[in-house]
N, C-alpha and C positions, 0 to 999 in steps of 0.2 A: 375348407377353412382351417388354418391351421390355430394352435394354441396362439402365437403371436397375436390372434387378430379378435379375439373373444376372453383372454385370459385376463385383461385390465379391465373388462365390463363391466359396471355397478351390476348389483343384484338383478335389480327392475331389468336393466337390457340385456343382461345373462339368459333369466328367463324368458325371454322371446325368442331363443334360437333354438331350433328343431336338433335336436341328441346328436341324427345322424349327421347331419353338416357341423359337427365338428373335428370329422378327422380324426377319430379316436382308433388309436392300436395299441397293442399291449408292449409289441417290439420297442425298443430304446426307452422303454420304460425303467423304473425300479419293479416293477409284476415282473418284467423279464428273468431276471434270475430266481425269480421266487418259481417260476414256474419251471423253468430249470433244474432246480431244487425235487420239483415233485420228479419231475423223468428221470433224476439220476436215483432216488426213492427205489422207482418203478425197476429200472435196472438194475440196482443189486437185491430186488431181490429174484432176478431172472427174468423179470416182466419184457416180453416183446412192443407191444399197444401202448403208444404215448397220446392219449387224448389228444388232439389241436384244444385248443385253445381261442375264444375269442370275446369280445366286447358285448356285454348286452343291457337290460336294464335290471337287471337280478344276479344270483346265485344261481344256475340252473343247470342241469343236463336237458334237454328236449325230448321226450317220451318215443325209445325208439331209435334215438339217434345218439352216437357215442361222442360225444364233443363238451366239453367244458364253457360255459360263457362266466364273464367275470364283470361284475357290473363297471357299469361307465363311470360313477363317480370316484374310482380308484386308481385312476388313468392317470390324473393330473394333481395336484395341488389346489387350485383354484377350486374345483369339481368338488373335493371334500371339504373346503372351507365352508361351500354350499351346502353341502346335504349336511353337514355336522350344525349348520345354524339353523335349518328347518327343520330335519330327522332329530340332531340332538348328539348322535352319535354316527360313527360312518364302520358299517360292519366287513370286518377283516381290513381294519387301517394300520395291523402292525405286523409282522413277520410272523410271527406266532401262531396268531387269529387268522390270518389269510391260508397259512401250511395245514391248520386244522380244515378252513372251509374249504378247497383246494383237494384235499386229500377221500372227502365225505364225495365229494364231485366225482372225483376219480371214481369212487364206487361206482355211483352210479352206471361212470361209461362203460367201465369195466361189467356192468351186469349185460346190459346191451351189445357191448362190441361180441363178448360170448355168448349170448342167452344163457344167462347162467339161471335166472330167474323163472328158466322153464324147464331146470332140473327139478325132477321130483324129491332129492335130497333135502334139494334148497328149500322146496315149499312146505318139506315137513319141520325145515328147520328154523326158517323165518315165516312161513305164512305165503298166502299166494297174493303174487303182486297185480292181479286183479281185483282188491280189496278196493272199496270205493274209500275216497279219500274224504275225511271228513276234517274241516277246516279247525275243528277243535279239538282237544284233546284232553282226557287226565290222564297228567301222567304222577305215578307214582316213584316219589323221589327217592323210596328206600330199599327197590325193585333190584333184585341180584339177578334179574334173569338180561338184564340188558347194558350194554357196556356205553361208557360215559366218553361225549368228545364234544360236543357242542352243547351249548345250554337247554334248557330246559326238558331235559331228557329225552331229546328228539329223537333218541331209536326209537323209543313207546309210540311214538305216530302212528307206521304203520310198516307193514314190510319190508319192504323197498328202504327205506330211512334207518331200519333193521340194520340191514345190510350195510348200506354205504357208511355205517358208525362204526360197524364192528371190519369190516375191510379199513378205514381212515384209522383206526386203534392199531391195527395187525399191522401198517404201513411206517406207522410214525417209529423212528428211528431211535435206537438207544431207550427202548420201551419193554419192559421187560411184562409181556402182558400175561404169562402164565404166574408170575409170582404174585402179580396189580390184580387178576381175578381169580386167584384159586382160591375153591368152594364159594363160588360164584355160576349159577346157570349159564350165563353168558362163556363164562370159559369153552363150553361146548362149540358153543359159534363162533368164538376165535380158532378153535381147533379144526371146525369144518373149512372156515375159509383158508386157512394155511395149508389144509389138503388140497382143496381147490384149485388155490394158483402152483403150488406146484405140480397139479395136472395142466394146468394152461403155461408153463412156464416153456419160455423160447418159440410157443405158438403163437400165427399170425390170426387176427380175430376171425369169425367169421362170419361177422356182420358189420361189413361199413358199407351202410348206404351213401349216393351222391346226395348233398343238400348245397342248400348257398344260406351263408351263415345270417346275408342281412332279410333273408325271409321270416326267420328266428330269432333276431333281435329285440325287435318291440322296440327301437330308436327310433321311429319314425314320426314320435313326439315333441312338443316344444317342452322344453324345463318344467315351465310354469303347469302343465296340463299332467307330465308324469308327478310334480309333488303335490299338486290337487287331489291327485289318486291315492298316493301313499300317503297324505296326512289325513286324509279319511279311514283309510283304512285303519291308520294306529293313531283317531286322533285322542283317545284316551289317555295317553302317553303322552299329553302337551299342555303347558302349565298353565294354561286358561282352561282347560276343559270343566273345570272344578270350580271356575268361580261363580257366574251364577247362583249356583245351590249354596256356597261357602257365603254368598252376601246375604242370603236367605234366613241361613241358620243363624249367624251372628250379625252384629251391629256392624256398620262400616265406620273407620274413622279414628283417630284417636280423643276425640271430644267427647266419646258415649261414656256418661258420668257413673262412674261405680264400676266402672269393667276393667277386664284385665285382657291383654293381649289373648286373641283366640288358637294362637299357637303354642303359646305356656300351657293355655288351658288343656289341650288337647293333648302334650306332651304328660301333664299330669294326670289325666288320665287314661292314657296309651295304656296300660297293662290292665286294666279294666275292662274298657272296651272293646278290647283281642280277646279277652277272654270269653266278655257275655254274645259277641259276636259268632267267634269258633261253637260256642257251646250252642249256639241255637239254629246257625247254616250249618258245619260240622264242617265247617272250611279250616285247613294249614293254615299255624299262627304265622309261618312265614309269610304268607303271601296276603293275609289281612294286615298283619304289619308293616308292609310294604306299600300298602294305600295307605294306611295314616302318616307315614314318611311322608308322603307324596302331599296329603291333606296339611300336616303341620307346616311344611316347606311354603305352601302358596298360602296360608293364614298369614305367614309373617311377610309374605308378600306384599298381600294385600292389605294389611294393618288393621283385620276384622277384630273386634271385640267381643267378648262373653262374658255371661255374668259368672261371678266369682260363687257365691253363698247362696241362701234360700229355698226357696219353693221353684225362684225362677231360675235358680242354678240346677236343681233338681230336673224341674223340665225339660230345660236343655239337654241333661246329659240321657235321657230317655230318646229325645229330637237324633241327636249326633250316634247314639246307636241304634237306632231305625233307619237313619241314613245311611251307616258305613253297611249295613246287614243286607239292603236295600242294590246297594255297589254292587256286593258280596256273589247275592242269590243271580242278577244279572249277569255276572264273572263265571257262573256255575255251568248256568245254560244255554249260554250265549260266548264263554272266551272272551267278554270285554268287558271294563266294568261303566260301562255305559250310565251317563249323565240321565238323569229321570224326566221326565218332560215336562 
């Protein structure tokens, strides 16, 4: 099936076609020179091993195997108009974002194609990449021991994610990374991996197993059943998750007599509520403030009310930080700040 034939589909009929029947390559694409972009990278700076590249439903290297997949909605135009109105955003949509994610991948292949990961150098320097992977993570954002390339300070994950941040930092071009982390911990792991590849440098890998790439793709989905998955997954991140509870706490309406919009409210007392929240989970004001963004954004959504003054103003504002603390402590132990039931 080519783009022609699925590319004008309303939503509804888009989602009933299975990934793989539509034909998706990266070649004649705009990905094509961005991936181009990484091999010529690769080549100056000596590198032999140009990862293939291909189509999947993620960001991924496959464990084991040196190959880059690049998800499917980055293929076409139509594809991100989709996932930008269901996900919200469509990750690595601009040349920038894609050379970062792209380059973090590269690590990986690069750890695999060498076994780098089963140097004992490595393991004293990033950790052993038989660490069990655990889906959540704190990471601390003030942390000199690990080099910054993707959000959320994703080297701190785990080893392996180590690696391919601080190899994606060493790769990026016109990056001047001993001056960006001196007296910085992490400097050391830039300086290991620049040893590294120039021990592997003009060598052919020596590890590339046979695979066939659509064993490994996970396309073999219809639209509708991969964003079933994924908006479950992050459905926290979706501007209804919040109402229910937000109908609860305030009045719905703009006829509820004596109230004031629940979005001012909350706006009024956002430095408040960050603060008796931080003080009693010990959670970052950034990322508590970052749910009440989220809370005041769908108040004025929904055109919920709250009282202004009183006893029953008072109450409330006890109600609304019990609830944000509530998000909070769920976010702490769990990585999501899960709606209450």
């Amino acid at each position: 099936m080519t783009a022609g034939d699925w590319a004008e589909l309303a939503d509804e009929r888009l989602l009933e076609r299975r990934i793989s029947g539509l034909d998706l390559s990266i070649e004649g694409t705009e990905l094509a020179p961005l991936v181009q972009r990484l091999y010529d990278e690769l080549a100056a700076k000596g590198l032999a091993f140009l990862p293939p590249c291909h189509v999947g439903d993620e960001w991924f290297v496959p464990v084991g195997v040196p190959a880059i997949f690049v998800p499917f909605f980055l293929i076409h135009e139509r594809l991100r108009r989709l996932e930008r109105k269901i996900i919200l955003e469509v990750e690595g949509d601009d040349p920038e974002w894609f050379m970062r994610l792209i380059r973090h991948e590269a690590g990986h292949a690069y750890s695999y194609a060498y076994g780098l990961y089963k140097r004992r150098k490595w393991q004293e320097t990033f950790g052993l990449s038989s660490t069990e992977v655990d889906d959540f993570y704190r990471p601390r954002p003030y942390s000199r021991s690990y080099v910054v390339n993707l959000d959320d300070w994703y080297a701190q994950s785990h080893p392996d994610e180590d690696f391919a941040e601080t190899f994606a930092v060493w790769l990026t071009p016109d990056t001047d990374w001993r001056a960006r982390y001196a007296g910085w911990k992490a400097l050391a792991k830039l300086e290991y991996v620049d040893e590294l590849m120039r021990g592997i440098a003009g060598k052919a890998p020596t590890h590339q197993p046979a695979y066939r790439a659509s064993e490994l793709d996970s396309l073999g989905v219809k639209l509708k059943t991969y964003y079933a998955e994924k908006r479950k997954l992050y459905e926290d991140s979706y501007p209804d998750f919040y109402d229910r509870d937000l109908r609860a706490l305030f009045s719905a309406g703009p006829d509820a007599a004596g109230r004031v919009k629940a979005s001012a409210w909350l706006r009024k007392r956002r430095r408040v509520l960050m603060s008796t929240v931080c003080r009693w989970t010990n959670e970052r004001k950034y990322r508590v403030n970052g749910l009440l963004t989220r809370l005041i954004k769908r108040c004025k959504e929904l055109d919920v009310r709250a009282a202004e003054d009183g006893a029953s103003g008072a109450d409330l504002e006890r109600e609304a930080a019990a609830y944000v603390a509530t998000l909070v402590m769920s976010h702490l132990f769990t990585g999501k700040f899960k709606r209450t039931k």
